[in-house]
C-alpha positions in Angstrom: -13.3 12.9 38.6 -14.7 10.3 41.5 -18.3 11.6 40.5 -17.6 10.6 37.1 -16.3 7.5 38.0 -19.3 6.6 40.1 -21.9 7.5 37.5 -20.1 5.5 34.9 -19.6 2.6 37.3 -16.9 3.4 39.6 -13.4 2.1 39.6 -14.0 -1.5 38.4 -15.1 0.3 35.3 -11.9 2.1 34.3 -10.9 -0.8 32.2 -13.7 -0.9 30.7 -13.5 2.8 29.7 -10.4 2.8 28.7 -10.4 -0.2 26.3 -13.8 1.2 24.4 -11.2 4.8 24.4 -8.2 2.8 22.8 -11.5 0.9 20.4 -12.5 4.7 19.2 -9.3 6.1 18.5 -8.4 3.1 16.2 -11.1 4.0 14.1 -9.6 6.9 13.3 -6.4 5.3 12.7 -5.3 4.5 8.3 -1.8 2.6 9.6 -2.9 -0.8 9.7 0.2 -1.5 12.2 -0.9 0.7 14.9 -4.7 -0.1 14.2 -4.1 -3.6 14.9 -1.8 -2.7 18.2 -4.5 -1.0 19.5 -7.3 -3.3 18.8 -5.2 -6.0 20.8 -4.3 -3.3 24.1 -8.2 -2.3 23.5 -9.3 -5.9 23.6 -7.1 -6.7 26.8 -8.5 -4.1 28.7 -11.8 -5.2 27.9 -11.1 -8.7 29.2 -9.6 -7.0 32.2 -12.8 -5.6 33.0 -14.5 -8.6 31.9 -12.4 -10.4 34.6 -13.2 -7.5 37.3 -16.8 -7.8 37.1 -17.6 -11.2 38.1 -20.7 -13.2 37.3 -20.3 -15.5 33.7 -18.9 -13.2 31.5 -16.7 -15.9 29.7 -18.2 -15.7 26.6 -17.0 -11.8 26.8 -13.6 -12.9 27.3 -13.1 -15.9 25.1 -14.1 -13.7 22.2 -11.8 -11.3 22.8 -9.1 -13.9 23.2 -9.9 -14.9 19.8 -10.3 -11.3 18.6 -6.8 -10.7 20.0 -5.4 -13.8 18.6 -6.5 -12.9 14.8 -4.7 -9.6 15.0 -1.8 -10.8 16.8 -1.2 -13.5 13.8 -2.1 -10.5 11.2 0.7 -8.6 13.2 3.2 -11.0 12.9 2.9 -11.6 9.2 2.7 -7.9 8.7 5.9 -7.4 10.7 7.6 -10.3 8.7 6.6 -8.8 5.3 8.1 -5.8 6.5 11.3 -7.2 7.1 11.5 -9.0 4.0 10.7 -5.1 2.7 13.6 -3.9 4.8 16.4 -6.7 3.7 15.6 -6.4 0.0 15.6 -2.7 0.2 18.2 -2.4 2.6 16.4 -0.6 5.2 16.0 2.2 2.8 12.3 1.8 2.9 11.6 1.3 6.3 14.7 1.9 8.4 16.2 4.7 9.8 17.2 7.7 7.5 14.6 6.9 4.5 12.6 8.9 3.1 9.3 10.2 5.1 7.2 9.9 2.1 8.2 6.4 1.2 7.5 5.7 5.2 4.1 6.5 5.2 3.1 5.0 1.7 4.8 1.7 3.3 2.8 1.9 6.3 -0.4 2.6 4.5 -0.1 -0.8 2.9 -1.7 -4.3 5.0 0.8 -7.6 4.9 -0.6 -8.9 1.9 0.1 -5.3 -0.4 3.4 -5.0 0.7 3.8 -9.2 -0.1 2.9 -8.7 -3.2 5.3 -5.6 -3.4 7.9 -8.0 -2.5 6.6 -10.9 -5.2 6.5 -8.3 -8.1 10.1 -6.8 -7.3 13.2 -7.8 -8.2 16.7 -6.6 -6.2 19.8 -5.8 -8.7 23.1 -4.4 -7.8 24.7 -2.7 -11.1 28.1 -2.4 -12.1 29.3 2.0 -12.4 28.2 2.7 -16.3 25.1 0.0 -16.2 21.9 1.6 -17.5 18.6 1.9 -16.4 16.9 3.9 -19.3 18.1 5.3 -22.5 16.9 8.1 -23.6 14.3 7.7 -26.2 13.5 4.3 -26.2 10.6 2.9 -24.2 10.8 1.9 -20.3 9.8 -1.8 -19.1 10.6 -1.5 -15.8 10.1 0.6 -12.2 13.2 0.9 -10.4 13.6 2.0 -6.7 17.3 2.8 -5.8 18.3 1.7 -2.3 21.7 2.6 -2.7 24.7 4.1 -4.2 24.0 7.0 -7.1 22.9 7.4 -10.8 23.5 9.8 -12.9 20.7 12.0 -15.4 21.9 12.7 -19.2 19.5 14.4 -21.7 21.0 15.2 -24.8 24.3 13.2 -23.6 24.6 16.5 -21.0 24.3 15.5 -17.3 21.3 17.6 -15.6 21.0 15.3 -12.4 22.3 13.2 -10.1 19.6 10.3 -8.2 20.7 8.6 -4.9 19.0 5.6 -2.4 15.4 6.7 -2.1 14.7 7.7 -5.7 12.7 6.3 -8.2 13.7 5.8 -12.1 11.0 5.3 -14.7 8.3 6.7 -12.4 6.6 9.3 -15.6 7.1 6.1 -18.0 4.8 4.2 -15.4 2.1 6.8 -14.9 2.2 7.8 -19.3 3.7 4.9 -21.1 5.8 7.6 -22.9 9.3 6.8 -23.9 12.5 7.6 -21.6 13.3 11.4 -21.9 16.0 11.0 -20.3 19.1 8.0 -19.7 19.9 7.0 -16.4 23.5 5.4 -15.9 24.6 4.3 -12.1 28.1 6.3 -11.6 28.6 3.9 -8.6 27.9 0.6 -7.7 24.3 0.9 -7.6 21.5 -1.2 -5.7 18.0 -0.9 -7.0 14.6 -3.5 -6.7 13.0 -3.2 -10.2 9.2 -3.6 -11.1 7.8 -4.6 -13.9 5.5 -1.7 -15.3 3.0 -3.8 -16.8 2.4 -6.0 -13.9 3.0 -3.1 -11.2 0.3 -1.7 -13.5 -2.0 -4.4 -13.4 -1.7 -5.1 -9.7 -2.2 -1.3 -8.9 -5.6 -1.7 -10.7 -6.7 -4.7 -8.7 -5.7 -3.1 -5.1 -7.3 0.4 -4.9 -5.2 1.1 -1.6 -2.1 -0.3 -3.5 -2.6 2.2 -6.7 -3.0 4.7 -4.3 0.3 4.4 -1.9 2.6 3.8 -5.3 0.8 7.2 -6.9 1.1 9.2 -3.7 5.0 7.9 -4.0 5.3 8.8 -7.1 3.8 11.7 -7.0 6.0 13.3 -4.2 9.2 12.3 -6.1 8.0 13.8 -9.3 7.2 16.6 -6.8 11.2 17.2 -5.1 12.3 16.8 -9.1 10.6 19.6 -10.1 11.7 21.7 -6.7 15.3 20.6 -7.4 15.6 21.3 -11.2 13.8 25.1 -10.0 16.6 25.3 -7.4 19.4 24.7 -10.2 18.2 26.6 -12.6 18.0 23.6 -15.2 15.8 24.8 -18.3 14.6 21.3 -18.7 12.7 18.9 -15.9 15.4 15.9 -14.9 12.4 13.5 -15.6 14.9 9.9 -16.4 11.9 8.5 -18.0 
C-alpha cells in the first residue's frame, strides 16, 4: 500500500484520492440527496488536498468553496421541501414505517418535483362514510391516504379495505375510465388529493416526475392484484 502511495504521490495525496473516489461514486448515484452529500464531502477533500500541497492553488479552492456552497443551498431547499412533504403527509411519505416504494419514488424526485408535488396537492381529513369515488361515475381527482382506512364496494358488496400508504383513483389517472369501484373512508380518514388533469399535465412536462408517480402507481396496482389473488376475490379491487 506505501508503494502505491508513493507512485500516486504519497501521503499528501490521500485527500486527493479520496475526494476524486467520493466524485466517481456519485456518478453512479440517481438519489439526488446523497448525490449532492457527496459532491460537498468530495469537494472538501479536494480543498484539503488543495490546502496540503502548497504553492497558489487558491483558485482550486475558491471554486470548490463555491461548488460546495451551490449544493449546500440545493440541500437545504431540498431538505425543506421534504419536510413540507412529511407534515402534509404526515410522515407517511418519508418517515418511518411508509411504504418502501413510495420512499424511493420520493427520493428520486430533486426540490423543485417534489415543490411542485406539494403546490398541486391538497390535504383533506374526511368524516367515516365521506366518499372518494362512486362507482361509475368519472374520477377528477388522485388521492394519497396518509391515514386512517377506506373501504372498497363494487356492486354495493365490500371486496377491500385501503389504509395510509394507498392510493385511490390511481387506474382513473393512468385510463381516464370511470370509477369501477366506490371508495368510502370507514374511519376518519386523512388523504392529500391531486387533481388528475393537472397531475397529468405536470407529469408530461417533468419526464423524471412522470416517471416516479408511474413507478408509484404501478407497484400499488401491483400489491392490488397480489392481494385480491391472495383472497380469492373474482374481481380486481381497482376503486377507480
Amino acid at each position: 500500500m506505501f508503494d502505491i502511495l508513493e507512485t500516486f504521490g504519497g501521503w499528501y495525496d490521500l485527500p486527493a484520492h479520496i475526494g476524486y473516489v467520493l466524485f466517481a461514486v456519485s456518478l453512479f448515484l440517481t438519489n439526488i440527496f446523497w448525490l449532492r452529500i457527496l459532491l460537498i464531502i468530495s469537494l472538501a477533500f479536494q480543498i484539503v488536498y488543495f490546502a496540503m500541497s502548497g504553492g497558489a492553488l487558491y483558485t482550486g479552492i475558491v471554486w470548490n468553496v463555491v461548488f460546495i456552497l451551490i449544493n449546500a443551498y440545493r440541500l437545504m431547499a431540498l431538505v425543506q421541501a421534504r419536510r413540507a412533504l412529511g407534515r402534509a403527509t404526515r410522515g407517511q411519505l418519508l418517515g418511518a414505517g411508509a411504504d418502501e416504494v413510495v420512499i424511493d419514488a420520493a427520493n428520486s424526485l430533486d426540490d423543485n418535483q417534489i415543490g411542485e408535488l406539494i403546490r398541486l396537492g391538497e390535504v383533506y381529513d374526511l368524516a367515516p362514510g365521506a366518499p372518494l369515488t362512486t362507482e361509475g361515475e368519472p374520477v377528477d381527482w388522485f388521492y394519497f391516504i396518509t391515514a386512517g382506512h377506506a373501504v372498497v364496494l363494487a356492486g354495493g358488496v365490500e371486496v377491500a379495505r385501503l389504509h395510509a400508504g394507498e392510493f385511490v383513483g390511481e387506474v382513473s389517472f393512468l385510463t381516464g375510465i370511470v370509477a369501477s369501484a366506490t371508495v368510502r373512508a370507514s374511519d376518519r380518514l386523512s388523504v392529500i388529493a391531486l387533481d388528475r388533469e393537472k397531475l397529468s399535465r405536470a407529469c408530461a412536462e417533468d419526464a423524471r416526475l412522470s416517471a416516479a408517480v408511474h413507478q408509484v402507481i404501478g407497484n400499488a396496482l401491483a400489491r392490488k392484484l397480489v392481494a385480491a389473488n391472495r383472497r380469492g376475490v373474482p374481481r380486481v379491487p381497482q376503486p377507480a
